[in-house]
C-alpha positions as a Markdown table, in Angstrom:
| # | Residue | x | y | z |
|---|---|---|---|---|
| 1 | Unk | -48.9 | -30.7 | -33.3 |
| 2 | Unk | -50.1 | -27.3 | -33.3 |
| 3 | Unk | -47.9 | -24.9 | -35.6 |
| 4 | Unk | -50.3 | -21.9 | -35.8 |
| 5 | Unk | -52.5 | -21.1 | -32.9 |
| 6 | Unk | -49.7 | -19.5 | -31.3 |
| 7 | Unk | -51.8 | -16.9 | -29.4 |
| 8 | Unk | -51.0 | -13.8 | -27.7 |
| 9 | Unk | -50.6 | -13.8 | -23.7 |
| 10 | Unk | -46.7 | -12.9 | -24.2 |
| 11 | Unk | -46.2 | -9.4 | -23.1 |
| 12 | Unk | -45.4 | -9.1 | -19.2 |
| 13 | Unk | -43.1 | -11.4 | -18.1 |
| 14 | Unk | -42.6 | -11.6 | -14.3 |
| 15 | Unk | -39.1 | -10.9 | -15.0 |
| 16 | Unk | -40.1 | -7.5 | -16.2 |
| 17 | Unk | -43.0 | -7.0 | -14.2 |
| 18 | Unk | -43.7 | -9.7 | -11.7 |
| 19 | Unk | -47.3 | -9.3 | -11.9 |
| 20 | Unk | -49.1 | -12.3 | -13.4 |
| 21 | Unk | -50.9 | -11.9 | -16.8 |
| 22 | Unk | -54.4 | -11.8 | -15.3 |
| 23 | Unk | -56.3 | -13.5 | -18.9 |
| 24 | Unk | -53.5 | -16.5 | -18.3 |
| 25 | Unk | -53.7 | -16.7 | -15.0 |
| 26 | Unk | -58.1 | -16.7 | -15.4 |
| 27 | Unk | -57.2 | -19.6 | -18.7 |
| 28 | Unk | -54.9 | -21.8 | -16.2 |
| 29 | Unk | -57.2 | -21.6 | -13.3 |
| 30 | Unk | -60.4 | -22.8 | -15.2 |
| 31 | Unk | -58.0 | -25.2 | -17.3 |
| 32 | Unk | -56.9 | -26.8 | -13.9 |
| 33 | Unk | -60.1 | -26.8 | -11.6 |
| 34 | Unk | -61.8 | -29.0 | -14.7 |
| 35 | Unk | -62.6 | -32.5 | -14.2 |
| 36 | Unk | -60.4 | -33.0 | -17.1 |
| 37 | Unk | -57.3 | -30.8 | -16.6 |
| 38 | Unk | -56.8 | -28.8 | -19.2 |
| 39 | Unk | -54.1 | -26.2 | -20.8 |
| 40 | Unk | -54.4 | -24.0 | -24.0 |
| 41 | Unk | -51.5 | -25.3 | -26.5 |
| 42 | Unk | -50.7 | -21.7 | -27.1 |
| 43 | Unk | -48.5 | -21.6 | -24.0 |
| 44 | Unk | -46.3 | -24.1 | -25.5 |
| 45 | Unk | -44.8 | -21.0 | -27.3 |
| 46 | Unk | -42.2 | -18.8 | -25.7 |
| 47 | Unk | -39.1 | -18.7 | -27.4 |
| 48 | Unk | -37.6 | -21.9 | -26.1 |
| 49 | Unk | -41.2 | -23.8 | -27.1 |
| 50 | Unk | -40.9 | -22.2 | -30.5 |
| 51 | Unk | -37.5 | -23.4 | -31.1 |
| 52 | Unk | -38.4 | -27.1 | -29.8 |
| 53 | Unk | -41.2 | -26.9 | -32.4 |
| 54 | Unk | -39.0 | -26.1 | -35.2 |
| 55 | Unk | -36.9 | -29.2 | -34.3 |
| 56 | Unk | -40.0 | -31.7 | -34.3 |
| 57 | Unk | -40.6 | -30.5 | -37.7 |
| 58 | Unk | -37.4 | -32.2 | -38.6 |
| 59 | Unk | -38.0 | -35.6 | -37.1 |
| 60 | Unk | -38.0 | -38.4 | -39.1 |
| 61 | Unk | -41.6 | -39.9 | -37.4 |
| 62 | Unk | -43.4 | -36.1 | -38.2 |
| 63 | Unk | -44.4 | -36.2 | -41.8 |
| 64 | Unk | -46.9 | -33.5 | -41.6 |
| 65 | Unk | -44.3 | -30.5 | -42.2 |
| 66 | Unk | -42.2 | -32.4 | -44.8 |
| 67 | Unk | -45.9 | -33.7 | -46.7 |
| 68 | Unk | -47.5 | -30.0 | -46.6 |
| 69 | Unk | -43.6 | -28.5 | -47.6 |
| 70 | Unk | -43.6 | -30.9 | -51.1 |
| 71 | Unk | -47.6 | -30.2 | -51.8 |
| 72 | Unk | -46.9 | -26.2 | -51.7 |
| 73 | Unk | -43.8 | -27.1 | -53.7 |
| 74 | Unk | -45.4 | -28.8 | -56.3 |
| 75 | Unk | -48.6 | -26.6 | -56.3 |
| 76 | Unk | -48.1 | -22.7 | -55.9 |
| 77 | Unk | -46.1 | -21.9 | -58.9 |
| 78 | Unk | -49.3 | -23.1 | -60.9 |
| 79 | Unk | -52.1 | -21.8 | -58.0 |
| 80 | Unk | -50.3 | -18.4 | -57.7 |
| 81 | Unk | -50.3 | -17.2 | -61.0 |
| 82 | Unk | -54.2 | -17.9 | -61.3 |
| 83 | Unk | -55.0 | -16.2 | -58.4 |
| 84 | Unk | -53.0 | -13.1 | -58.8 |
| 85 | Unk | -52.1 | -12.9 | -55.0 |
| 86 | Unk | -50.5 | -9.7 | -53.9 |
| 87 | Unk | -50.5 | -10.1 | -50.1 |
| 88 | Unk | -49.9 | -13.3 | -47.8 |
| 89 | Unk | -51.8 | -13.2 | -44.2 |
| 90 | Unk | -50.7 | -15.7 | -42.6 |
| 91 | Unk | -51.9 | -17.2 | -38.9 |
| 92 | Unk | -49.6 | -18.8 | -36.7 |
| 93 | Unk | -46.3 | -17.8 | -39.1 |
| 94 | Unk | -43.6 | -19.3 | -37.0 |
| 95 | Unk | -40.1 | -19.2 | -38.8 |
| 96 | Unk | -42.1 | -18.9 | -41.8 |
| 97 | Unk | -40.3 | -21.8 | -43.7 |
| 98 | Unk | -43.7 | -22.8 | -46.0 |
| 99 | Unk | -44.3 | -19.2 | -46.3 |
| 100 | Unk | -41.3 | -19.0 | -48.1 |
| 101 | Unk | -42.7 | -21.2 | -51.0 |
| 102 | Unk | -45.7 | -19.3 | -51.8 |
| 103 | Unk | -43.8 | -15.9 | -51.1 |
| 104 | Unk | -41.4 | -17.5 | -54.3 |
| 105 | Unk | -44.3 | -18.1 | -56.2 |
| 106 | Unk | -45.7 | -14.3 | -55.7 |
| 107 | Unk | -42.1 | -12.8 | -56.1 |
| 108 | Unk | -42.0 | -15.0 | -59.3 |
| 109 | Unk | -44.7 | -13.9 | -60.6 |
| 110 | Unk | -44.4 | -9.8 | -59.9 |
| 111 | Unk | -47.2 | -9.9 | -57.1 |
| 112 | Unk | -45.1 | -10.2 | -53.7 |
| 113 | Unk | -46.7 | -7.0 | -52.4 |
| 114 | Unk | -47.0 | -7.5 | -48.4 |
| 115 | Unk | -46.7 | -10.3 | -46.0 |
| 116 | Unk | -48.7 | -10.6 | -42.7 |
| 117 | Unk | -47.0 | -13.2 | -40.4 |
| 118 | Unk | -50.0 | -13.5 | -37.1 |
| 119 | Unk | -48.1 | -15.4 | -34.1 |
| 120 | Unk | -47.9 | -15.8 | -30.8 |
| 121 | Unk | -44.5 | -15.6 | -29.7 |
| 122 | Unk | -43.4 | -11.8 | -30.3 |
| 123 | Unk | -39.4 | -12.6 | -30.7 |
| 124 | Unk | -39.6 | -15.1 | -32.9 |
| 125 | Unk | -42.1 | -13.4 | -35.2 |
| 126 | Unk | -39.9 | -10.4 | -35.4 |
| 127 | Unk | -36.6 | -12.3 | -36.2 |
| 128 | Unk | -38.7 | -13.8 | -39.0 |
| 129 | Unk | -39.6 | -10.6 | -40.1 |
| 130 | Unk | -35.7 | -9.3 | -40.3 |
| 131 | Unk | -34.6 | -12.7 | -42.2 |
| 132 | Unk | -37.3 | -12.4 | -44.7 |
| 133 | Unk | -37.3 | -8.6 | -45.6 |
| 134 | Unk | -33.7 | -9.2 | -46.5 |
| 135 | Unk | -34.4 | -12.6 | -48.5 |
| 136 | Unk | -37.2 | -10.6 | -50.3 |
| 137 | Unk | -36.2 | -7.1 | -51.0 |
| 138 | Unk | -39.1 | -4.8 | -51.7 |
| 139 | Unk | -41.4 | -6.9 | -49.9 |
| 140 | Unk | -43.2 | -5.1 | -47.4 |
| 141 | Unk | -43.5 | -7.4 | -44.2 |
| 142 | Unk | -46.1 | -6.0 | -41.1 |
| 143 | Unk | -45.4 | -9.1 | -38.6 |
| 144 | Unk | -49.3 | -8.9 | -36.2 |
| 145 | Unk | -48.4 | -10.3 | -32.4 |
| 146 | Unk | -52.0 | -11.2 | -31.9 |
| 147 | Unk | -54.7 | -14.3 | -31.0 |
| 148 | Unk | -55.5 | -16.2 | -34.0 |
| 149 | Unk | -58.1 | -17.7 | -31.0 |
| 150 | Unk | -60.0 | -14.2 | -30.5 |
| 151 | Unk | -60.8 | -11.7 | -32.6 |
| 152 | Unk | -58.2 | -10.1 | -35.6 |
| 153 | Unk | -58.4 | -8.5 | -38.0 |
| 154 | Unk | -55.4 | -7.9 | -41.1 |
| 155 | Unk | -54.6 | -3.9 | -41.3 |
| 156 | Unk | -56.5 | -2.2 | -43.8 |
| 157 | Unk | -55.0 | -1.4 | -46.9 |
| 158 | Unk | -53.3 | -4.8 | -47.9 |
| 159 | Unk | -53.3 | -5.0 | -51.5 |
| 160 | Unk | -55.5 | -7.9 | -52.8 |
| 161 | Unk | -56.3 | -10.5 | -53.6 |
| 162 | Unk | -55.1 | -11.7 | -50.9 |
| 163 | Unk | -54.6 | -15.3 | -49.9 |
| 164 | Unk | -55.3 | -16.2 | -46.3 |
| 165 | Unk | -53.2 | -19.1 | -44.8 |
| 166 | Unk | -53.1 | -21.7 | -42.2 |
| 167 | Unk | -51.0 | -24.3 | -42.5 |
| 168 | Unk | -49.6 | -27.0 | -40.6 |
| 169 | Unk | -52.9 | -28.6 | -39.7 |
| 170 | Unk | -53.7 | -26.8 | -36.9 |
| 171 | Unk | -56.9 | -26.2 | -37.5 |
| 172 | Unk | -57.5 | -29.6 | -35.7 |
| 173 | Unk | -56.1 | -28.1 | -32.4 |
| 174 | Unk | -59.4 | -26.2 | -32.4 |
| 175 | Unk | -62.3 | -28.2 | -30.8 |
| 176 | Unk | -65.3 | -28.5 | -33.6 |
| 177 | Unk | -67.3 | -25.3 | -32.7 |
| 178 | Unk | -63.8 | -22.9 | -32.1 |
| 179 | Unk | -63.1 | -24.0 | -35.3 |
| 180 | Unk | -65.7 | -22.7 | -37.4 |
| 181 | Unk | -66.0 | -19.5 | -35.3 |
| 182 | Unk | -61.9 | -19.2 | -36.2 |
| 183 | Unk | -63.0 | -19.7 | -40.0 |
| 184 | Unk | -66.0 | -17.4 | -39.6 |
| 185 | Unk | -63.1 | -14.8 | -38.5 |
| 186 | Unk | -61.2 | -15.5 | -41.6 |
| 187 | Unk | -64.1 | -15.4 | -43.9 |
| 188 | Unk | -65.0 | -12.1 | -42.7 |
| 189 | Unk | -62.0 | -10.5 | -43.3 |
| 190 | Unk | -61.9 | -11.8 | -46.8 |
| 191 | Unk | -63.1 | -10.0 | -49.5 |
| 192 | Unk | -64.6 | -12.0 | -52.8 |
| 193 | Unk | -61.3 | -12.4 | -54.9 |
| 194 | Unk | -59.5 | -13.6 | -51.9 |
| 195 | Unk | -58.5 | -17.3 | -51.5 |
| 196 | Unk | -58.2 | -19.2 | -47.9 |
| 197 | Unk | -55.6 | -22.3 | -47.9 |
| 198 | Unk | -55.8 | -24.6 | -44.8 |
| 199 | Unk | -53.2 | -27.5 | -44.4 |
| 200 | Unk | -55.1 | -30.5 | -43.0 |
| 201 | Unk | -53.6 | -33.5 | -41.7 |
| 202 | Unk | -55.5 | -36.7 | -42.8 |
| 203 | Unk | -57.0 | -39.8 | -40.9 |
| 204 | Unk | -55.0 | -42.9 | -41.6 |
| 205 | Unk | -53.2 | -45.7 | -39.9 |
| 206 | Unk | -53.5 | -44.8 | -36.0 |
| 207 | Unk | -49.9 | -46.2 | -35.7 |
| 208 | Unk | -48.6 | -43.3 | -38.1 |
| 209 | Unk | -50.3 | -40.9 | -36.7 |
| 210 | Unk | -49.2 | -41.6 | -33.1 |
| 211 | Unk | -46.0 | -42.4 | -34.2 |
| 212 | Unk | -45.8 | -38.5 | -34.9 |
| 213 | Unk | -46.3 | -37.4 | -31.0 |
| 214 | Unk | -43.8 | -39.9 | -29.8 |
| 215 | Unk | -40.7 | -39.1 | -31.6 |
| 216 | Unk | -37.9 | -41.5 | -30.5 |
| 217 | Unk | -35.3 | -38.8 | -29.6 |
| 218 | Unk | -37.9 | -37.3 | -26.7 |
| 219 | Unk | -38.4 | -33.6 | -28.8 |
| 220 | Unk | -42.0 | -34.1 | -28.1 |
| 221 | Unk | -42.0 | -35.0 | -24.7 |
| 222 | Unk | -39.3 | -32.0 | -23.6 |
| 223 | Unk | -42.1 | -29.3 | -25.7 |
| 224 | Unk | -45.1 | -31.0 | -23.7 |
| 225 | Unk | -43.2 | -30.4 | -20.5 |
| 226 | Unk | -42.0 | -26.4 | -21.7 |
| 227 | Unk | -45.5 | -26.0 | -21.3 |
| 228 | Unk | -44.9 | -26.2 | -17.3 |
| 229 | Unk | -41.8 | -23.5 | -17.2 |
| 230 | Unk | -43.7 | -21.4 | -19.3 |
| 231 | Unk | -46.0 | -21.4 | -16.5 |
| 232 | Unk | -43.5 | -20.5 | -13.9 |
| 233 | Unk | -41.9 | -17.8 | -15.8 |
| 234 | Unk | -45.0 | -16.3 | -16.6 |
| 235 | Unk | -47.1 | -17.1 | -13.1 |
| 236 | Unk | -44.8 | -18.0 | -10.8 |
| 237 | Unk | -46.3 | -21.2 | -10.2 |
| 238 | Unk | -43.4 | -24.4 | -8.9 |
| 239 | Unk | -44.5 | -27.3 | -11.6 |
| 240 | Unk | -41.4 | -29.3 | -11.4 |
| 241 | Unk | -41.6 | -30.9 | -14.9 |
| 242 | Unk | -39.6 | -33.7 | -14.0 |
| 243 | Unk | -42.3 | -35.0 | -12.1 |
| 244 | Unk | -44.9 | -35.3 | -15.4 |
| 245 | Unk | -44.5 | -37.7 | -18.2 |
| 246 | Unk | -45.5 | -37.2 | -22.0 |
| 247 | Unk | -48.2 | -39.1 | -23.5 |
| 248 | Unk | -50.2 | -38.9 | -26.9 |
| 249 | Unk | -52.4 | -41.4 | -28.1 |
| 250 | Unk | -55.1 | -41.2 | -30.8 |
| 251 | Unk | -59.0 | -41.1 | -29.6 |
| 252 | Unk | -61.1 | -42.6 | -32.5 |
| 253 | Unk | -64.4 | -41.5 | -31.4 |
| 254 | Unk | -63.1 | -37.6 | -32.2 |
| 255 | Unk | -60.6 | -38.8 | -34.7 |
| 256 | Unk | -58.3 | -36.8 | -32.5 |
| 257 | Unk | -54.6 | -37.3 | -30.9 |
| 258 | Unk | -54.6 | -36.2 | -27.6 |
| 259 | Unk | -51.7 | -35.2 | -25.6 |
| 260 | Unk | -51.6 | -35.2 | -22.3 |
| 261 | Unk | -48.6 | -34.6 | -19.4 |
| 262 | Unk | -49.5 | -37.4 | -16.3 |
| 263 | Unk | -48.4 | -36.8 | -13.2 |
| 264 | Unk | -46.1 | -39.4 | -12.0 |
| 265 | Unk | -46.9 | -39.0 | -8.4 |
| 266 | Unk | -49.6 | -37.4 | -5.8 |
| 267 | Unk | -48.2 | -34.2 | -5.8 |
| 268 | Unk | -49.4 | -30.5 | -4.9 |
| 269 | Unk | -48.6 | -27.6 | -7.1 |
| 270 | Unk | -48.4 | -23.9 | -6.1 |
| 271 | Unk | -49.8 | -21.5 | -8.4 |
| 272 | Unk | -50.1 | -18.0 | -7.4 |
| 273 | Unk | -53.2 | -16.5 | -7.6 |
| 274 | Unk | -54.8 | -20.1 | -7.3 |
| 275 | Unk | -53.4 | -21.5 | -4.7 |
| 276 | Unk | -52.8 | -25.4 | -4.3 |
| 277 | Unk | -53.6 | -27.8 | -7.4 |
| 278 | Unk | -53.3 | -31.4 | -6.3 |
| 279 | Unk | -52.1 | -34.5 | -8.9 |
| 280 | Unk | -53.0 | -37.8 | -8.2 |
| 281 | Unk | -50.3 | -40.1 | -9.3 |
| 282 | Unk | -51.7 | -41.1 | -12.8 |
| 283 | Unk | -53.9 | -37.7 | -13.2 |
| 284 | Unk | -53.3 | -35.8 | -16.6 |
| 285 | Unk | -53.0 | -32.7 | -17.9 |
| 286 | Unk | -54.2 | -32.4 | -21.9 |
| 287 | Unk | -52.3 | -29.9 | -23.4 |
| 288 | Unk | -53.1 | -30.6 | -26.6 |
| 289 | Unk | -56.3 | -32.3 | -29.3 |
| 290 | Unk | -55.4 | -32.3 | -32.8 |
| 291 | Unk | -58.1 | -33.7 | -34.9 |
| 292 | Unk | -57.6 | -35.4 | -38.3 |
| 293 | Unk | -60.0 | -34.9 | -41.2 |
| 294 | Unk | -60.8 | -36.0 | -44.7 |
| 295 | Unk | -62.8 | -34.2 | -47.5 |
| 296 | Unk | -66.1 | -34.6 | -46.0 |
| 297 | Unk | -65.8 | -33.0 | -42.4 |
| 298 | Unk | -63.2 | -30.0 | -43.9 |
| 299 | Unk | -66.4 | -29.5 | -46.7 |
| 300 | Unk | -68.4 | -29.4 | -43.3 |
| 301 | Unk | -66.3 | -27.4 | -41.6 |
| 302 | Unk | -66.1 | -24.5 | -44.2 |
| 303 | Unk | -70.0 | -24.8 | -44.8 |
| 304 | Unk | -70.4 | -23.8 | -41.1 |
| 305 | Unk | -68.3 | -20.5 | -41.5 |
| 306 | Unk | -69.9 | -19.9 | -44.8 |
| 307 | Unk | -66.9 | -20.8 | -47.2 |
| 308 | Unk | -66.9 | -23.1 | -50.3 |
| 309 | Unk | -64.1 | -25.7 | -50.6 |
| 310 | Unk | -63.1 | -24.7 | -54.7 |
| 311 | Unk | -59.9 | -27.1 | -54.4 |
| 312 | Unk | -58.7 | -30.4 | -52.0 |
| 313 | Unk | -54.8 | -31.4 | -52.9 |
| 314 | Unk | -53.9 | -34.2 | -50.8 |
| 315 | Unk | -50.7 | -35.6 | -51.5 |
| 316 | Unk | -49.8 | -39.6 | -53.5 |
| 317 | Unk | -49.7 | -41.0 | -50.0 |
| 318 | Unk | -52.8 | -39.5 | -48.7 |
| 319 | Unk | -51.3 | -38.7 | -45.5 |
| 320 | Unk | -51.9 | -34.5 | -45.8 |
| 321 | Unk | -54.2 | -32.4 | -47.4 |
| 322 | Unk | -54.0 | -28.8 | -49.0 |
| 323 | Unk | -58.0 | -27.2 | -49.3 |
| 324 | Unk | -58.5 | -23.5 | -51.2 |
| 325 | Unk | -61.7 | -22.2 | -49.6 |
| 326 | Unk | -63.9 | -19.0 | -51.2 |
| 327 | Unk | -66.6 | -17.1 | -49.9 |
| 328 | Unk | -69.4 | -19.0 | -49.9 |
């Protein structure tokens, strides 16, 4: 599930404005005149998507959240300390609940300086931002509404080192070659005393893994389908999500779960701007890859964007991974 490439296109609303956002409405149109229909996961995330994330976290099938919470438990009062980190920039922050842990760690150790939450959804971010400057007094906190997909860059000034983190495994909602240019980003941004921590999840039993995007309560299936109202809010398109059924399966050519909404009918959808997109009864939207790795292709990965893997912490089970990158 993606947790961080929450991505800016929030801004004008058509309740405030009624004028489409012209780089969403360009994404949706190529997305939807593909052979493969296709939607950017980071229009999951208005406020309604973020909370519905938040809750999947929770869910007894979703280990990734829970795995990554105990490693950064476990490890960054002992990684902290050795790196001396005096700001966190982190991409896709969310509620910031992990970020807490490693914020401890720094506060423990006298080096909470600044935090850098990067996300997509500009309320939530800035409700994180009020919880945690009053959970860590005299920490400065500079929440960035910006596209961890396009180019960012931290404000100059942060103290350092600083430790660059993305968590949650999201990395694999990046396709191969929008993955390495997104670590190529980070890299450049870092200077040489700085750290990068990635959360990967891990390949293992297919059933586990799918077992994670088909939650028994339906969470899943209701975030897929918020994808579509965010859609009418922000375009003014009719998707009746009613109509579209959740599925995720696990592709093991890729070593990838895609998730997909199918139309359950032939159907025609209005989207302004576009006009008519016709479904097929059976035809698919994917709204979502997230690719699972192992030592070897995250080595790979970082060798591509010029980083060195220095540390890989997967957990007893060997379901999740924690990896410390340097400049390479």
């Amino acid at each position: 599930m993606i947790e961080s490439s929450r991505t800016t296109w929030i801004g004008t609303s058509l309740a405030a404005s009624r004028q489409p956002n012209p780089r969403m409405l360009a994404e949706v149109a190529a997305g939807l005149s593909a052979p493969q229909k296709e939607l950017p996961p980071k229009y999951f995330y208005d406020h309604r998507g973020s909370e519905l994330f938040e809750e999947i976290t929770g869910l007894p099938e979703y280990y990734p959240t829970r795995t990554e919470r105990a490693l950064l438990r476990t490890w960054m009062p002992r990684l902290i300390p050795n790196l001396g980190t005096r700001s966190l920039v982190e991409l896709g922050a969310g509620s910031a609940e992990k970020s807490r842990i490693i914020l401890s760690a720094m506060r423990a150790t006298g080096t909470a300086g600044v935090y850098l939450p990067i996300d997509v959804s500009a309320s939530f971010l800035n409700e994180t931002a009020i919880r945690l400057r009053h959970e860590y007094p005299g920490l400065t906190v500079e929440p960035v509404v910006a596209d961890i997909a396009d180019e960012f860059a931290p404000p100059p000034g942060i103290p350092h080192p600083a430790l660059y983190a993305f968590l949650g495994g999201t990395i694999g909602n990046f396709y191969p070659p929008a993955a390495i240019r997104l670590l190529g980003r980070i890299r450049a941004a870092m200077r040489a005393s700085d750290r990068f921590l990635m959360g990967v999840d891990l390949r293992k039993d297919t059933r586990r893994i799918e077992a994670a995007y088909n939650d028994s309560r339906g969470v899943t299936a209701e975030f897929n389908r918020n994808m579509l109202l965010v859609l009418n809010q922000e375009l003014g398109s009719d998707f009746d999500p009613a109509r579209f059924e959740h599925r995720a399966f696990y592709e093991p050519v890729n070593h990838r779960i895609e998730m997909h909404l199918v139309s359950s009918e032939d159907q025609e959808v209005r989207v302004p701007g576009m006009g008519l997109v016709h479904f097929e009864r059976g035809e698919s939207i994917r709204t979502e890859i997230s690719c699972k790795h192992d030592r070897s292709s995250v080595t790979e990965l970082f060798a591509a964007a010029s980083l060195k893997l220095e540390t890989w912490r997967p957990d007893p089970e060997v379901l999740f991974a924690l990896a410390v990158g340097v400049k390479a």
